[in-house]
C-alpha positions in Angstrom: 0.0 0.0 0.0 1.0 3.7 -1.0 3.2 5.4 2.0 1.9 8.6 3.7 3.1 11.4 4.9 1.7 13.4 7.5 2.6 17.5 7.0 1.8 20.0 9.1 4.0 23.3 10.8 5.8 22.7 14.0 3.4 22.8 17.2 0.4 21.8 15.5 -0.4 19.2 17.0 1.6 16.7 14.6 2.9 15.1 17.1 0.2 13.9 19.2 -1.3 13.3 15.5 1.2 11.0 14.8 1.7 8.8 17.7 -1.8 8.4 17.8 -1.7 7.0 14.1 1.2 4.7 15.0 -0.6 3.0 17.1 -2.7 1.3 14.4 -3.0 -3.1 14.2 -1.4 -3.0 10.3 0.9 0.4 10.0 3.1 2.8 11.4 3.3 6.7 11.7 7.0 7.5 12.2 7.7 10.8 14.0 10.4 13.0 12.5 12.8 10.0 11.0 16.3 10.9 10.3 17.2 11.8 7.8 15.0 14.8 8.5 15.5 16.9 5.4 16.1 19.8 7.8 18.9 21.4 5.5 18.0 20.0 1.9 14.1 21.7 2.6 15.4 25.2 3.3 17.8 25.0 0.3 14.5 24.0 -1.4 12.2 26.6 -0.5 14.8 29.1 -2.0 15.7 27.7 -4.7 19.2 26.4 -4.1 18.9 23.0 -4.1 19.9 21.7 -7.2 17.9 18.3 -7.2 15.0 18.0 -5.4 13.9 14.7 -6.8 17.1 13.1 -6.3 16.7 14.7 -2.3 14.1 12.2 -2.3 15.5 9.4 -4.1 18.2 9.6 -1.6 17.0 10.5 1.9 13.4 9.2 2.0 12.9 6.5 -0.6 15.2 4.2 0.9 13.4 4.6 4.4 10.0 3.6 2.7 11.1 0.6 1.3 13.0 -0.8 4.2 9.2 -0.9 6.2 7.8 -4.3 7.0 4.8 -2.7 7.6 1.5 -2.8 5.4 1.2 1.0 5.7 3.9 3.3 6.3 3.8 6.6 7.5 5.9 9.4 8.5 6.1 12.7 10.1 7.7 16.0 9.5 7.3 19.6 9.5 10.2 20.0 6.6 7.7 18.1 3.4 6.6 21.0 1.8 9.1 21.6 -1.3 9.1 17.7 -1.8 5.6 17.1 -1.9 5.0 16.7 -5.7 8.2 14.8 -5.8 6.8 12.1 -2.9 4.0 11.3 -5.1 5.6 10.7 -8.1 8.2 8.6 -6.5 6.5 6.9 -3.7 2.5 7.5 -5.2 2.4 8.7 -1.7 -1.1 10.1 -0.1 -0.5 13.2 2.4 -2.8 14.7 5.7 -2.5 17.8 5.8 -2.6 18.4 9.3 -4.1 22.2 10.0 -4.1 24.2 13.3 -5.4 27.5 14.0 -2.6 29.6 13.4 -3.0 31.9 16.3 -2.6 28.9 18.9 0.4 27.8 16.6 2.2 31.4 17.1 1.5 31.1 20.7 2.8 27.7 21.3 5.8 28.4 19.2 6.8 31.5 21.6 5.9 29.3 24.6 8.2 26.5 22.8 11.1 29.1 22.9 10.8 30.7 26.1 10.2 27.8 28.4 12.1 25.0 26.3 14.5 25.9 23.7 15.3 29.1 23.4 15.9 28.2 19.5 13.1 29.9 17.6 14.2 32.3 14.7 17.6 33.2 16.7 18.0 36.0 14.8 15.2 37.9 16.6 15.9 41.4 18.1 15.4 40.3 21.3 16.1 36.8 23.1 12.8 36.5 24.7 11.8 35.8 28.4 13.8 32.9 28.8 13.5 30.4 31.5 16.2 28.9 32.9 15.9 25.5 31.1 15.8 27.2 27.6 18.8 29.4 28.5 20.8 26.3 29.0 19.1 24.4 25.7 19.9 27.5 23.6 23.6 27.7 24.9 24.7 24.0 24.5 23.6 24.3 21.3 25.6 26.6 18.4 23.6 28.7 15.9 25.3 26.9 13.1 24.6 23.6 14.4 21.2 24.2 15.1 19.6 22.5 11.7 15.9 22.6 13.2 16.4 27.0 13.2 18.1 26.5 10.3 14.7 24.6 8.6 12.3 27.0 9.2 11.5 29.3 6.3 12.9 32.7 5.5 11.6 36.1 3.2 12.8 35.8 -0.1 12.7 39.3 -1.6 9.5 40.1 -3.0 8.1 39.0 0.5 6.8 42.0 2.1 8.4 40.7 5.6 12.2 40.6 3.2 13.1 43.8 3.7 12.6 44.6 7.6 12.9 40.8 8.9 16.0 41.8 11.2 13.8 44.2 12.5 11.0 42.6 13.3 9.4 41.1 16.6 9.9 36.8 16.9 6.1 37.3 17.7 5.8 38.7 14.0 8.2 35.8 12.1 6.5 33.1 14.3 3.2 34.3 13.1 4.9 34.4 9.4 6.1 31.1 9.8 3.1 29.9 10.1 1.5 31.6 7.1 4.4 30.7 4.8 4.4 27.1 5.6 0.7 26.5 4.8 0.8 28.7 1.8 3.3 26.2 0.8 1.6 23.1 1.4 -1.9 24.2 -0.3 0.4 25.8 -3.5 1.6 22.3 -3.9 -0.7 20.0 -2.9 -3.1 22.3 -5.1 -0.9 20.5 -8.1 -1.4 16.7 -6.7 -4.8 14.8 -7.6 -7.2 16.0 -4.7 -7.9 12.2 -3.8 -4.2 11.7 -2.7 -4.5 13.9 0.3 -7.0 14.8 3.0 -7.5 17.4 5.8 -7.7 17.3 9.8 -8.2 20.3 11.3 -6.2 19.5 14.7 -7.8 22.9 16.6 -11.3 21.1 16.6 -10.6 17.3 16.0 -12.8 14.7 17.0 -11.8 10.6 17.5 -14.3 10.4 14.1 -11.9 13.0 12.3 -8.9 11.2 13.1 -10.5 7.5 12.4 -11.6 9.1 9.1 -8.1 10.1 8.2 -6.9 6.5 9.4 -9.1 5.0 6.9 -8.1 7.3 4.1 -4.4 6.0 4.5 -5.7 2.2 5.4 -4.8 2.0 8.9 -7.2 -0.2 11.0 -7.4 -1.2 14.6 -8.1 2.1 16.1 -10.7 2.9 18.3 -12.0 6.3 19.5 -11.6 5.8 23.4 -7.9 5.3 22.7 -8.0 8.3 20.7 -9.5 10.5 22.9 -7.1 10.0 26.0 -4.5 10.4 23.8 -5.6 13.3 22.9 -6.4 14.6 26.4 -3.1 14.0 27.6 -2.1 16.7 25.5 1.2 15.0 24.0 4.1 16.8 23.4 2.7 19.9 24.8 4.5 22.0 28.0 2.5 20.3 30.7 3.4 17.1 28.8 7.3 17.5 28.5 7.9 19.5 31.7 4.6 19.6 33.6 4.2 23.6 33.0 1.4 25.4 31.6 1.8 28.1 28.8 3.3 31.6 29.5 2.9 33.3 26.7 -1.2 35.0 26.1 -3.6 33.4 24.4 -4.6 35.2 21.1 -8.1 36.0 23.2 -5.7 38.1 25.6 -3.5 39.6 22.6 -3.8 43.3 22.6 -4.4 45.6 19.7 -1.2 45.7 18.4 -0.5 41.7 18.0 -4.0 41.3 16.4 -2.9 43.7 13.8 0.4 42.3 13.1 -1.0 38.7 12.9 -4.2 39.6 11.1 -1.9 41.2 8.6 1.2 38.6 8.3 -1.3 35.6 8.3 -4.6 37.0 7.7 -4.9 35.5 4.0 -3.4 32.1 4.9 -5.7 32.3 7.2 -8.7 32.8 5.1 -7.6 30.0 3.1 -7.9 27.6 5.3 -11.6 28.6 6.3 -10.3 29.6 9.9 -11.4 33.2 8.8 -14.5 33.5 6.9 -15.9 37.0 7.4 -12.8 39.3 8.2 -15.4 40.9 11.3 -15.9 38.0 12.9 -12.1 37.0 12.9 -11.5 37.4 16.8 -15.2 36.0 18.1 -14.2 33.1 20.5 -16.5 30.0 19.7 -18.7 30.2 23.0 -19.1 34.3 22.8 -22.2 35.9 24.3 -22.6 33.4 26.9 -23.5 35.7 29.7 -26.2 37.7 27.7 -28.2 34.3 26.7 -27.2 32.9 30.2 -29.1 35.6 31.7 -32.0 35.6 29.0 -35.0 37.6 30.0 -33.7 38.6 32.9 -35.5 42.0 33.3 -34.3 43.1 36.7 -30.6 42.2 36.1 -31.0 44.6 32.8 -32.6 47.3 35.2 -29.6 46.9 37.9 -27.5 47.3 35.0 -29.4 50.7 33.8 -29.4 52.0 37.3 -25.7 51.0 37.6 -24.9 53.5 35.2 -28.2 55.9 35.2 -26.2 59.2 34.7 -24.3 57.3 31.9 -27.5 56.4 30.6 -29.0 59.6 30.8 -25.9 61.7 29.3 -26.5 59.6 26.3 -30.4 60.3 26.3 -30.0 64.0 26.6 -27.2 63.7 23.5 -29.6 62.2 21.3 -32.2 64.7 21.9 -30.1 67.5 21.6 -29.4 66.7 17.7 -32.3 68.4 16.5 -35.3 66.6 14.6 -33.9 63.1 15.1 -36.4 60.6 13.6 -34.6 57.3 14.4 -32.4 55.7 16.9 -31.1 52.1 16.8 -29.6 50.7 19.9 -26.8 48.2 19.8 -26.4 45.9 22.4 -30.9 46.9 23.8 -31.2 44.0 26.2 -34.9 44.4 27.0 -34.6 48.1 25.9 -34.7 49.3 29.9 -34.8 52.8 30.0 -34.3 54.0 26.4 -37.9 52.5 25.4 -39.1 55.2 27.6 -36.8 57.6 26.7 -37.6 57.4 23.2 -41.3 56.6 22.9 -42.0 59.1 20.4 -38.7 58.2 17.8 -38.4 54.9 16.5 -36.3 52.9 18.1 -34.4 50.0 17.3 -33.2 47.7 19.5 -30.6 45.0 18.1 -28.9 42.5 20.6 -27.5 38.9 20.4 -29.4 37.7 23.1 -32.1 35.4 21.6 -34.9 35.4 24.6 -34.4 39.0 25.8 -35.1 40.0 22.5 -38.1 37.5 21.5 -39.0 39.1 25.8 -38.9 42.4 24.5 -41.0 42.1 21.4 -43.7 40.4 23.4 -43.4 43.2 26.1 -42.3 46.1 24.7 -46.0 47.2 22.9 -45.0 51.0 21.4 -46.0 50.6 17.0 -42.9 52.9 16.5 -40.4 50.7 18.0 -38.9 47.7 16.7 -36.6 44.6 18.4 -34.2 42.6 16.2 -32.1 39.3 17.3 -28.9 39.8 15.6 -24.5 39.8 16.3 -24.2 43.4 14.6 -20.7 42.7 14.0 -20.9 39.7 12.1 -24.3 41.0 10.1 -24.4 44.9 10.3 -27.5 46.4 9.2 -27.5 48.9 6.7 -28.1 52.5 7.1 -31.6 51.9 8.9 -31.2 54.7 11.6 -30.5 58.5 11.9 -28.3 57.9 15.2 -27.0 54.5 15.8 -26.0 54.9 19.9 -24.5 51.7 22.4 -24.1 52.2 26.0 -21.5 49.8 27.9 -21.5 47.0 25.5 -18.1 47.7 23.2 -16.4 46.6 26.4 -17.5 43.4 26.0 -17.2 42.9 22.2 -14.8 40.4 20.5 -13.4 43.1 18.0 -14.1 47.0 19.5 -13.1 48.5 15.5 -15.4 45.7 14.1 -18.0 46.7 16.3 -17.4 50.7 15.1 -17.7 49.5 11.8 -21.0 48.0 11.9 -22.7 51.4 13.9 -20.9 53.5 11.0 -22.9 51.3 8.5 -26.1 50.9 10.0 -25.7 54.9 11.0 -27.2 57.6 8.6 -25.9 60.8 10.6 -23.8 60.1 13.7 -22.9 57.6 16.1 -22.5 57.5 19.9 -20.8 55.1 22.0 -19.2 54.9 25.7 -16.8 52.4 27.4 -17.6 51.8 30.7 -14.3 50.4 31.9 -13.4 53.5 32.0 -11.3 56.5 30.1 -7.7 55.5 29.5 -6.1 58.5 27.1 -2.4 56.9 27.6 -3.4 53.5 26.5 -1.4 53.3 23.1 -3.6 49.6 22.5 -6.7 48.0 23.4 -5.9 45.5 25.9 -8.3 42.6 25.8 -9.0 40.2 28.7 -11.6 37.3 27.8 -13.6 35.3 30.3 -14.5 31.8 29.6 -17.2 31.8 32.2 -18.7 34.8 30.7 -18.5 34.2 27.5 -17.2 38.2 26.5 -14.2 40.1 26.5 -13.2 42.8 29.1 -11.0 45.3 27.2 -9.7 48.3 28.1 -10.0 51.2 25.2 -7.4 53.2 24.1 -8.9 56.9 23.7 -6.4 57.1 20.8 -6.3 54.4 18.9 -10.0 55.1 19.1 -9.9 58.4 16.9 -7.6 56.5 14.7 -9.7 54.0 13.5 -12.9 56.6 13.1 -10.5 59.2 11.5 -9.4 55.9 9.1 -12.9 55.2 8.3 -13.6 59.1 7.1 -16.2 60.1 10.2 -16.2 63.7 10.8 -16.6 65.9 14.1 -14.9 63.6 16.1 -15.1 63.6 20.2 -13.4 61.4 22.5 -13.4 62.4 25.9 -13.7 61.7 29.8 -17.5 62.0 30.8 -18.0 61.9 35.0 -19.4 59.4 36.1 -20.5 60.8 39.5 -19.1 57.1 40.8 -15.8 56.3 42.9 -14.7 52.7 41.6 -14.9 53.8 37.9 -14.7 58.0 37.8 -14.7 59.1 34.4 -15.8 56.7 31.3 -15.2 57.0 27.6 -17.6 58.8 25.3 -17.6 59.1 21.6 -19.5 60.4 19.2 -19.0 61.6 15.9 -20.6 61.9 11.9 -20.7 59.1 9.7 -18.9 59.4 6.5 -21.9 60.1 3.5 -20.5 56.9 1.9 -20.8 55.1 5.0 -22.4 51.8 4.1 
């Protein structure tokens, strides 16, 4: 039977992958077999090696057909410029083992600080480097190191070329990442599709795995194997060294790391269907937990409103000082406490994610003129449907704050008006996020510049971001902003 090969970046999960494929009744899945095509694959990628199918012939070939077993598999993280060559050689099948690429960066800094100290050596700065991985990096010379060596770097033409030595290992670890996938899909893209097959290893069941066993012909697997090998998290920190990860989660990166990753891996990304709609790209799977927890929960929504009642009622009084205001759409209504009231002669337009607070309010809330919508905002903005679209102490919360400004400037035919309630932080140079897994929402804290940026960026004019009192002690000043909508806005 045909030999596969597993391909994948490093700390994907490839690992755990593989062992768990070697344990099959008729096959193998070796795990990084020397030789490892460590030099011979950077060589390949730019365009210095002079022979890639005799690289093969050579180094891998021989390998495969020394195997007793039925099915033979291997992996490595250095396949990618020898992919078309393995199938015409070997008629070899591939998995093409995927992981979000966010967890990859972060396990791939974690990798460095706590183990190795090896990642992209080269980097500005050596990292925050435990003890073990000052010792690991130091027994081990840069030009000895083949795994650093592997790993991909900008050719020029690359848009990272130019200012590599420059940039963060945060920034190469994220284009690692994107480079190496771009590589695999560009080739694999040129091999019959029913040679290779996918697992996405971020959200793998034991029926995904069993399903890429059988595409390679392993047998004797059985899901309750699979799934404690899976939960004890092989080759991971807690595994190797019983510590858990240093470096944040990308639900805790702040502004400044989502914009370099979003920008260095965004597309690669997008091609591997981890990004579908570019506003949705930082919404956690389980987001908006606490607002559907809560449901119809109409005094918890009036503790809320009382809470913050002069918030609430600066933002009233701002809406009724623009003149002959016909419409207001409220992002992020709840049940519409307080501004149904304030606003029963406009219509009002309350849009929230929260299913049964919603489906409460339109049962409830009885004025003609006033409408309630179930709907995420970000993900599905509406479109120009309201003179002034305002929110009140929900951006906070949101999963992308500029996503969220993006969707009230589009749904907005005049201005829009927002606060932050964490309060006013003018010396904040980036949002810093904080998400809560029992909550289900972010808690970030709002740069007042970065702010202005994004509406000057988007073309709003009349611009205000500024402290506004809050007549409490914990929380003495919060962030208000208002401003005009571009006349494109859309």
């Amino acid at each position: 039977m045909s030999p596969f090969f597993v391909l994948s970046s490093a700390r994907a999960g490839s690992t755990s992958f593989a062992r768990i494929l070697d344990c099959a009744e008729n096959g193998c899945c070796l795990t990084e077999p020397t030789p490892n095509l460590n030099a011979e694959t950077r060589l390949a990628m730019e365009h210095r090696l002079d022979d890639i199918d005799r690289a093969v012939a050579d180094l891998v070939v021989p390998r495969v057909n020394q195997t007793t077993d039925e099915v033979h598999g291997e992996k490595n993280v250095t396949y990618g410029p020898f992919i078309r060559s393995l199938h015409r050689q070997l008629d070899a099948r591939f998995i093409l083992l995927t992981r979000d690429g966010r967890d990859v960066v972060r396990s791939l800094m974690d990798w460095h600080n706590q183990m190795f100290g090896t990642v992209y050596r080269e980097a500005p700065s050596p990292g925050s480097l435990a003890h073990r991985a000052r010792v690991s990096a130091g027994a081990l010379p840069v030009h000895l190191d083949t795994s650093d060596f592997a790993r991909p770097r900008p050719q020029p033409g690359d848009p990272m070329y130019d200012r590599w030595l420059d940039a963060s290992r945060f920034e190469m670890c994220c284009w690692y990442w994107a480079r190496i996938y771009d590589l695999y899909l560009d080739e694999l893209d040129r091999v019959p599709s029913e040679h290779w097959h996918t697992v996405d290893y971020t959200a793998a069941t034991a029926e995904h795995i069993l399903d890429a066993a059988r595409f390679v012909g392993l047998r004797g697997l059985n899901a309750d194997t699979i799934d404690k090998m899976r939960e004890a998290r092989i080759n991971s920190l807690q595994d190797r060294v019983e510590e858990e990860p240093q470096f944040p989660d990308w639900t805790s990166w702040d502004g400044q790391q989502r914009r370099q990753f979003a920008a260095i891996a965004g597309h690669t990304m997008e091609r591997l269907g981890y990004w579908s709609n570019t506003a949705t790209r930082w919404k956690p799977r389980d987001f908006g937990t606490c607002w559907n927890d809560k449901a119809a929960d109409v005094e918890w929504y009036r503790w809320m409103f009382d809470g913050r009642r002069r918030m609430h009622e600066d933002a009233i009084a701002w809406v009724n000082a623009q003149g002959a205001t016909r419409s207001v759409m409220d992002f992020g209504c709840g049940v519409g406490e307080g501004y149904c009231e304030a606003f029963a002669d406009r219509a009002y337009i309350g849009v929230d994610i929260a299913e049964k607070s919603i489906a409460w309010a339109q049962t409830n809330r009885t004025n003609p003129i006033h409408r309630y919508t179930c709907r995420d905002f970000i993900a599905d903005p509406p479109h120009r449907e309201a003179d002034i679209v305002m929110s009140s102490g929900t951006i906070d919360n949101a999963y992308d704050p500029e996503a969220y400004i993006d969707a009230m400037i589009a749904a907005a035919r005049e201005s829009i008006y927002f606060t932050c309630y964490r309060g006013w932080f003018p010396d904040l140079e980036e949002h810093t996020f904080m998400w809560s897994s029992d909550h289900g929402c972010f808690y970030t804290d709002l740069s007042a510049m970065r702010l202005r940026e994004h509406l000057e960026r988007r073309g709003c004019r009349d611009i205000v971001v500024e402290p506004r009192a809050t007549g409490r002690t914990d929380i003495p000043y919060e962030t208000r902003v208002t401003a005009r909508v571009p006349e494109h806005a859309a």
